[in-house]
C-alpha positions as CSV (number, residue, x, y, z in Angstrom):
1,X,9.8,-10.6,17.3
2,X,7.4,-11.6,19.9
3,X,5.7,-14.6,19.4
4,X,2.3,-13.6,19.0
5,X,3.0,-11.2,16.5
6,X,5.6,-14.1,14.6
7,X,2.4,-16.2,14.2
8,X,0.3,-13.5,12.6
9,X,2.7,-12.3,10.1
10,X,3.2,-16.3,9.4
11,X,-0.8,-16.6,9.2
12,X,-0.8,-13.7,6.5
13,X,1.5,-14.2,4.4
14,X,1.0,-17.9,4.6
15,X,-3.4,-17.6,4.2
16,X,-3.7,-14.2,2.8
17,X,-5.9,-11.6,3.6
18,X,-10.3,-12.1,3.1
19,X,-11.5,-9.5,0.8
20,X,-13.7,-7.6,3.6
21,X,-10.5,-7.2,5.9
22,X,-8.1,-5.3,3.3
23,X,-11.0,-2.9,2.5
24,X,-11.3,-2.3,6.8
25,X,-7.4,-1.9,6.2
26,X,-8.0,0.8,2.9
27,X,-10.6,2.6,4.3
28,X,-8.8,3.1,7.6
29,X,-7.8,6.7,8.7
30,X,-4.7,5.2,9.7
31,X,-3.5,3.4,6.6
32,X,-4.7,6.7,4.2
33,X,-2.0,9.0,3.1
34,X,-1.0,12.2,4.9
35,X,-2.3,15.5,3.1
36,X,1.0,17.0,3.2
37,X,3.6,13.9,2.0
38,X,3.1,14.3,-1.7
39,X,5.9,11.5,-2.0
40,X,2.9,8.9,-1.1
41,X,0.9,9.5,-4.3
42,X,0.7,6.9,-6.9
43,X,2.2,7.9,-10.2
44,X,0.0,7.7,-13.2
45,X,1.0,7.2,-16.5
46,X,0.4,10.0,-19.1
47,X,-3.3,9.1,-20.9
48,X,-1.4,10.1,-24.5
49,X,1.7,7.3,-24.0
50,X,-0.9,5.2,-22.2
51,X,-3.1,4.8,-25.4
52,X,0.1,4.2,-27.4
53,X,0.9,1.1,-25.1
54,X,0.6,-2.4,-26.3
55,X,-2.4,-4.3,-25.1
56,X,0.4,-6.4,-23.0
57,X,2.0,-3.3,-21.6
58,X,-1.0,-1.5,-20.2
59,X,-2.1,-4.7,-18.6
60,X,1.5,-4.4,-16.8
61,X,1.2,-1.1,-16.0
62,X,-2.8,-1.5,-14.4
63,X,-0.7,-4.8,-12.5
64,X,1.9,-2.1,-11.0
65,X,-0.4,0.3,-10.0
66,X,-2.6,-2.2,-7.9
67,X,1.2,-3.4,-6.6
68,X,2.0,0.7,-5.6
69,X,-1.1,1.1,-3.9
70,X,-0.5,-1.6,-1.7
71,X,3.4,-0.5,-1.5
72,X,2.6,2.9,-0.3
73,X,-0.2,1.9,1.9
74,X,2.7,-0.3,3.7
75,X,5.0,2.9,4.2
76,X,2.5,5.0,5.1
77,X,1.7,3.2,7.8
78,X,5.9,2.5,8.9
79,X,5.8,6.5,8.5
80,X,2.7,7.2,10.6
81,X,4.2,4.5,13.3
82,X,7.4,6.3,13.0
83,X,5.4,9.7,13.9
84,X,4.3,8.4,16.8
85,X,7.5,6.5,18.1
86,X,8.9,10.3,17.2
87,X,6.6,12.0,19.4
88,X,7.0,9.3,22.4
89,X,10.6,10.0,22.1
């Protein structure tokens, strides 16, 4: 990896990201899901089974979805880079 970019991903991961910066990141077109990859949708927990959950459990579950979002938000944008890497090919 170049060195440049070694430093930013050490900076990141090491500081974090400010608040402001990962909503630029959410609201970019870039970062937002594809209309036609269904695959990229978060999966949602059935309301009925929800309710039935332990207090403990849906707190996991509300965890995991803020951990998919960011999860798919990562591949969608290694799928939209791969897109274009496609189409310089």
């Amino acid at each position: 990896m170049e060195l440049p970019v070694v430093d930013m991903v050490n900076y990141l991961f090491d500081h974090g990201m400010r608040e402001e910066e990962y909503k630029q990141i959410v609201e970019d077109e870039d970062t937002k899901r594809p209309s036609n990859c269904h695959a990229l949708t978060p999966v949602v927990c059935n309301a009925q089974i929800f309710d039935a959950l332990k207090i403990e459990a849906k707190k996991t579950d509300s965890h995991m979805k803020e951990v998919s979002k960011d999860i798919l938000m990562g591949a969608t944008i290694i799928i939209k880079s791969l897109t274009a890497l496609d189409k310089i090919a």
